[in-house]
N, C-alpha and C positions, 0 to 999 in steps of 0.2 A: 837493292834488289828486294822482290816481295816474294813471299811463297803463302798460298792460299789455302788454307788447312793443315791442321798441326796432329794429324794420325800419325803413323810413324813412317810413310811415304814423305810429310811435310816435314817431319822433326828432322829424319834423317838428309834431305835434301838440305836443310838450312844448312844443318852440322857440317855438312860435305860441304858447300859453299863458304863459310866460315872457315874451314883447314882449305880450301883451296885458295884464299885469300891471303889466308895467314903464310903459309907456301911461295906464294908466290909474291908474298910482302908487297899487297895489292890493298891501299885503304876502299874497305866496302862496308857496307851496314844492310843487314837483315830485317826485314820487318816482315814477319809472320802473324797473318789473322788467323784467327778460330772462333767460329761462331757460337760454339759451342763454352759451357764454363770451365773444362777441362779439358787440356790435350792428352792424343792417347788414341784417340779413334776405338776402335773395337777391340781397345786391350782395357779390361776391367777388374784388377787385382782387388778385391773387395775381401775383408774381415764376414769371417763367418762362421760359427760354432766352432768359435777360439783359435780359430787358424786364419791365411789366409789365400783363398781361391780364386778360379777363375771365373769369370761368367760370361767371358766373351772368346776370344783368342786365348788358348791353352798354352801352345809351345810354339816352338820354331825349328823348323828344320834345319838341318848340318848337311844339306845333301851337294853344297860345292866349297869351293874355297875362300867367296866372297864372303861371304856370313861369315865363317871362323875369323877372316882378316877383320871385318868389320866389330866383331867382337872383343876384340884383342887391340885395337886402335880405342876404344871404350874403356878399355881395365877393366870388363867383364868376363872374364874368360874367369879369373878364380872364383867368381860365384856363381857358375855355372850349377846345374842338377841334371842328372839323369833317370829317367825312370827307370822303376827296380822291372820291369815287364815290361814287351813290344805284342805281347798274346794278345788276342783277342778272341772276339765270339762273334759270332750271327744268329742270330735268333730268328728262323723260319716261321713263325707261328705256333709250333708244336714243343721245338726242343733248340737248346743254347749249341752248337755246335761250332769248334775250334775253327777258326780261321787257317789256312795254310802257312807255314812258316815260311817259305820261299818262294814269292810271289812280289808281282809289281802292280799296284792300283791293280789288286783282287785277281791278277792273272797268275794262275799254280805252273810254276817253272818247271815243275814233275809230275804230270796228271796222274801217274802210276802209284806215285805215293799213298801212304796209307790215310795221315791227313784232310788230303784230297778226295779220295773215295767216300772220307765220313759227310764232306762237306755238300759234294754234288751227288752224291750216287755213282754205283759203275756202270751206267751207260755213261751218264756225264761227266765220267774222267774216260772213258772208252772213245768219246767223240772229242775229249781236247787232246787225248794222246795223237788223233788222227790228223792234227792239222798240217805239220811237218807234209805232208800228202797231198792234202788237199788244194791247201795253200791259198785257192782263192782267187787270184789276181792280185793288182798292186791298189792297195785302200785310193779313196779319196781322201789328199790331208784337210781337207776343211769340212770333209761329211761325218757323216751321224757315227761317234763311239762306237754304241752300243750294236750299231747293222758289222763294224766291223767285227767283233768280241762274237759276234752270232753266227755270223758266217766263217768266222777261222775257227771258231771254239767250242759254237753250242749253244745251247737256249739255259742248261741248267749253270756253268759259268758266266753268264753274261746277271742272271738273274739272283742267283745263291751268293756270288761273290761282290761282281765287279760292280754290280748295281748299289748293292747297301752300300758299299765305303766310297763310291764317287758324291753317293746323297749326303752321307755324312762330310764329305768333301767341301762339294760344289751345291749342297742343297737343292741340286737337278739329277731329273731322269737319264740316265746315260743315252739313252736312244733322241735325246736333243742338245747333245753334246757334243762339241766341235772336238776330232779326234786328235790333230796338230794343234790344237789350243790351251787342250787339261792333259794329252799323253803325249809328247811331241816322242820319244823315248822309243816307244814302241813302234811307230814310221821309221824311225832310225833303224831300229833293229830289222825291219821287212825290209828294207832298202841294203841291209848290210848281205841278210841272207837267203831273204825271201821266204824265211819262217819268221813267223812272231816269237811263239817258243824258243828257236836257236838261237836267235839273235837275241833275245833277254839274257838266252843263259851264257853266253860271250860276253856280252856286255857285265853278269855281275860277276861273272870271273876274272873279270877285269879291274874291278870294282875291290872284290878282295884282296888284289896287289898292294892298293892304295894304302897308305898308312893313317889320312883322314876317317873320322866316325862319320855315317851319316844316318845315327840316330838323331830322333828329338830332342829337345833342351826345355832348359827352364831356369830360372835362378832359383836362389836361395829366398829372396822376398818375392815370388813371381815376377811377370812380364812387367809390373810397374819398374820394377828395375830399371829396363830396357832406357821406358821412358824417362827416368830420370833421369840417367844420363845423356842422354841425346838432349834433355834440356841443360843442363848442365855444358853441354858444349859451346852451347850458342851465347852470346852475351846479354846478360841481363836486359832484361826491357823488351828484348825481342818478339817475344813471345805477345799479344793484341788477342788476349783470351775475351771471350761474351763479344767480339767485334767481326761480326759477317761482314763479306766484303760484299756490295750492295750494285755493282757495276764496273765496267771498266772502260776503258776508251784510251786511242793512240791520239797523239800529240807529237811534236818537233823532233826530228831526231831518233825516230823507231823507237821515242819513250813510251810508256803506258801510265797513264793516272788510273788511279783506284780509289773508289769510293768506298768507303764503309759508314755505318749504321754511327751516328751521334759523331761523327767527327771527320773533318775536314779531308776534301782529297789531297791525296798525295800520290807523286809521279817516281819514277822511277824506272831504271835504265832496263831491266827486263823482268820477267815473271815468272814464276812456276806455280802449276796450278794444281795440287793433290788432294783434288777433291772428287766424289762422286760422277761418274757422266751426265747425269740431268744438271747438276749445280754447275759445272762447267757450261754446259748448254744455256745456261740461262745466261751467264757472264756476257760469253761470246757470241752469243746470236745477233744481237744488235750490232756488231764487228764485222763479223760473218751468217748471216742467215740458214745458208746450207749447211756448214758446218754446224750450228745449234741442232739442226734437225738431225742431222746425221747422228751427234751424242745423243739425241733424245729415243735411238733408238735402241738402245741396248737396256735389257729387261735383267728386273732383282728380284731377289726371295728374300724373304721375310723369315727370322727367326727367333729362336728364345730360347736362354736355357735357365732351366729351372733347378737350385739346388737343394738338396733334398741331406738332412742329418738324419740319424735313425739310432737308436740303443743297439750295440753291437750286438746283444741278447735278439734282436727281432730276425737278424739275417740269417735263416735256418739252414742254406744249402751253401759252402764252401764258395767267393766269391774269386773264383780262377782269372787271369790274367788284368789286364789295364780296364776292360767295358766290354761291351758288346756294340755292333749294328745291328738294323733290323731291314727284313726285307721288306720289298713295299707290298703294299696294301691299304686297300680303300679304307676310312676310316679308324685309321691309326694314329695315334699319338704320338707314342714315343718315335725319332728316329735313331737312335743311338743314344748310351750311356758310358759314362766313363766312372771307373771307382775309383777319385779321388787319390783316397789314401792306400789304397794299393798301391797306384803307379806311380804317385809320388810318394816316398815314405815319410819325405820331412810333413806331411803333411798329418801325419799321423797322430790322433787324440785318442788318450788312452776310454776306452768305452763308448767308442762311437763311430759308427761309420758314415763316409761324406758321400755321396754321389751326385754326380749332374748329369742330367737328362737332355736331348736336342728336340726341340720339337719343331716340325714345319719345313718345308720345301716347296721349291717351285710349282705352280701348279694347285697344291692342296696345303692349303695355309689355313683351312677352317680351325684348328685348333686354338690360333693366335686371337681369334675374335672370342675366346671363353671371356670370363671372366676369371680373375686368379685364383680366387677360391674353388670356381669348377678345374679352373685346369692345373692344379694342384694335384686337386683327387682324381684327377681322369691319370695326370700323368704319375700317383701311387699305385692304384688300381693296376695300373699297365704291369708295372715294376714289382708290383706284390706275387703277381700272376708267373713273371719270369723269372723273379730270383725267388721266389716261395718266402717273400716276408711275412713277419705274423706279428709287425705293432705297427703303430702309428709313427710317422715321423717327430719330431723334435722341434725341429727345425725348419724351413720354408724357403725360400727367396726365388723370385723373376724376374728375368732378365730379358726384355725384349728389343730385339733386333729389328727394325720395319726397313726394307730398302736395304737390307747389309750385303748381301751375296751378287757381285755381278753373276749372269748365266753367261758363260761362253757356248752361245748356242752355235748348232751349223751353220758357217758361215762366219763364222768371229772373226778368222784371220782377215779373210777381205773385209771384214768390217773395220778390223783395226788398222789395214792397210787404208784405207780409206780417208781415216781420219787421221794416219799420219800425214798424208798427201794434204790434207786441207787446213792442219797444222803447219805446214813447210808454205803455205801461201798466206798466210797471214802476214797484214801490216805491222805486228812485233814479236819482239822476241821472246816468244812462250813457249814453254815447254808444259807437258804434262805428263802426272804419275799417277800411281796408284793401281789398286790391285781392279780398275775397270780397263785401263791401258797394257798392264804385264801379267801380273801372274796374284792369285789369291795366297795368302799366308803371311804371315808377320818377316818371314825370312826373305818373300820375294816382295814387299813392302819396304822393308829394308836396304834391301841393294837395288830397288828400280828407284827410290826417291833419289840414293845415292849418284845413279847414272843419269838419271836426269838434270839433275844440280852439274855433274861435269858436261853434259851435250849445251845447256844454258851459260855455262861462265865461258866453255869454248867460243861460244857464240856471241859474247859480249868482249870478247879479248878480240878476235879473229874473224872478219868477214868474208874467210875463203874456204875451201870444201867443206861438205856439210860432214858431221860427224858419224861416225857407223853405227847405225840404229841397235836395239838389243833385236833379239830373236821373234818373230811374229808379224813382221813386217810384210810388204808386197816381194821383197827379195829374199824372204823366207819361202814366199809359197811357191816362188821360182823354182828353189832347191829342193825344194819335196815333190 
């Protein structure tokens, strides 16, 4: 079997192929390409002002029970870490103002609260107390986020809250954001009760029963952990680092030959592909034509994060919770910051403070074209301004993302319904992962490489029903 990129959709796909064979005392061999000279995708554990940080993928979320299992099938569970703070800010332009405590994707589960009033105003908790009333209608699950957040909530919660943390998210506008694609939770919740509000606050009362966390994580070495062990599961040799796969083509037997870059094809009994949607598209076009075009049409943002040391001496005003976001606006830099060694304490260097900056989102990526000297200082200057610093950095480093963030724009579900239909008509047996097919985050990375790896061995053991899709599907958008 082959898997086509080694991010931790591809890592964790081998891995799970590898214990499903070993299971089922099934002789199989792995061959995993990476085009790239490291595996890891957009997790980048890097050494920096004597510690060491993130500069791509931060944490993972614990928000079900696959992640913990998947963790714990690892022997990662005892170096887990949790951040000492889940606080945060928004930064309006004028002033840092606390985030709500009790919310989901930026929506205040008690618009009465006090919180809530600092954040929106009291009209703009006056008009999310009123939605329970209002109500709306029943959303479109494949239309625009943010039309929903406006018409149940308000201009100043859609804008103050729920806009910065989906940017910081999804590095998109929430009003081109497919609302069953980034909140599937909250259609749950309108469908339970026909509030967005009451149906949030049922669901985390429910939620509190649970004996699971579903805070963030991190290890003790960061998310390179992760990756090490997912390679550590697979058998030596596996792993075809600096080796792009250059082509594919069916052959005898619904087998697939695969070409790569300086060495000989090779065939094999099926595929999994967790790679990108255009690098997919380029494979299978020649296979499938429409389906190429179909992958070629889902659109990325571009981003970067910039790490920033500073003499503990320079940070003048008390640097409260995990970071901040920032609301949007024309010609801005920063989109959110996180303080490091706040929210993680093992990260803490005595005389110095660490922070990373986000810059860039869909749409307004003009920042990404500075140069790094100017966008160094544009993105101090930002940061001088907000947290009232008064020296120079120490320290420097960037991190540029080109092409990292799928958009789940309006219309995502049918689009991904789309392409599973012209996946399930292909002459082989391929599956695909990654966070352009499921879900963005290292955690939903993790368990969609993993379910893809069992829908592909299903499929090579068993040529009768097809397997139950995950969530997102054309019988997703049935049920909503």
């Amino acid at each position: 079997m082959a898997v086509i990129g080694a991010g931790v959709s591809g890592l964790s796909a081998a891995a799970e192929l590898v214990r499903l064979a070993r299971d089922e005392q099934t002789p199989a061999s792995i061959a995993l390409f990476e085009a790239d000279g490291r595996p890891g995708g957009q997790i980048a554990t890097s050494e920096f002002s004597g510690t060491g940080i993130e500069l791509g993928a931060e944490s993972l979320s614990f928000g079900g029970v696959e992640t913990e299992a998947a963790i714990e099938n690892l022997g990662l569970t005892p170096r887990l870490v949790r951040p000492q703070t889940s606080a945060a800010g928004v930064w309006d332009g004028r002033k840092l103002v606390p985030m709500p405590q009790d919310s989901v994707l930026g929506v205040p589960l008690h618009p009465w609260r006090s919180d809530v009033i600092r954040a929106v105003g009291p009209l703009g908790a006056a008009r999310a107390a009123l939605e329970s009333l209002l109500r709306r209608g029943s959303p479109e699950p494949d239309g625009a986020l943010g039309d929903l957040v406006r018409k149940r909530l308000g201009r100043a919660v859609l804008s103050r809250l729920v806009d910065p943390l989906l940017g910081g998210l999804y590095a998109g506008p929430a009003d081109e954001l497919s609302t069953g694609a980034v909140a599937p939770q909250w259609l749950a919740a309108i469908d339970q009760s026909g509030s967005l509000l009451q149906g949030l606050r049922q669901a985390a009362r429910g939620q509190l029963q649970e004996p699971r966390s579903t805070l963030v994580a991190s290890f003790d070495g960061g998310l390179q952990t992760l990756v090490d062990a997912l390679l550590a599961a697979i058998p030596a040799g596996s792993l075809q680092a600096n080796r792009p796969a250059t082509a594919i083509e069916p052959v005898e037997g619904n087998h697939v030959r695969v070409h790569s870059k300086g060495h000989p094809a090779e065939e094999f009994e099926g595929l999994l592909m967790a790679v990108p949607a255009p690098a997919a598209a380029t494979l299978l076009k020649p296979i499938s034509e429409g389906m190429g075009d179909l992958l070629r049409r889902l659109e990325y943002a571009s981003v970067a994060t910039i790490a920033l040391a500073y003499p503990e001496t320079s940070v003048a005003r008390q640097l409260l919770g995990s970071g901040f976001l920032v609301t949007r606006r024309p010609r801005r830099v920063v989109t959110g910051c996180t303080f490091m060694d706040r929210k993680w304490p093992h990260l803490r260097q005595a005389g110095r403070t660490i922070l990373t900056a986000s810059v860039g989102s869909f749409g307004d990526e003009w920042a990404l074209n500075l140069d790094d000297t100017t966008l160094i200082t544009s993105v101090h200057l930002e940061l001088r301004r907000i947290l009232g610093l008064n020296g120079l950095p120490l320290e420097a480093r960037i991190q540029r993302w080109h092409g990292a963030l799928p958009q789940y724009r309006v219309g995502h579900l049918a689009w991904r319904a789309s392409v599973e239909r012209a996946a399930a008509a292909l002459p082989l047996r391929i599956e695909l992962a990654g966070a352009s097919f499921g879900g963005v985050g290292v955690a939903a990375c993790l368990n969609g490489g993993a379910g893809a790896a069992g829908r592909l061995w299903r499929r090579l053991g068993d040529a009768g029903p097809a397997p139950e899709r995950p969530p997102g599907l054309a019988e997703t958008i049935e049920r909503l």
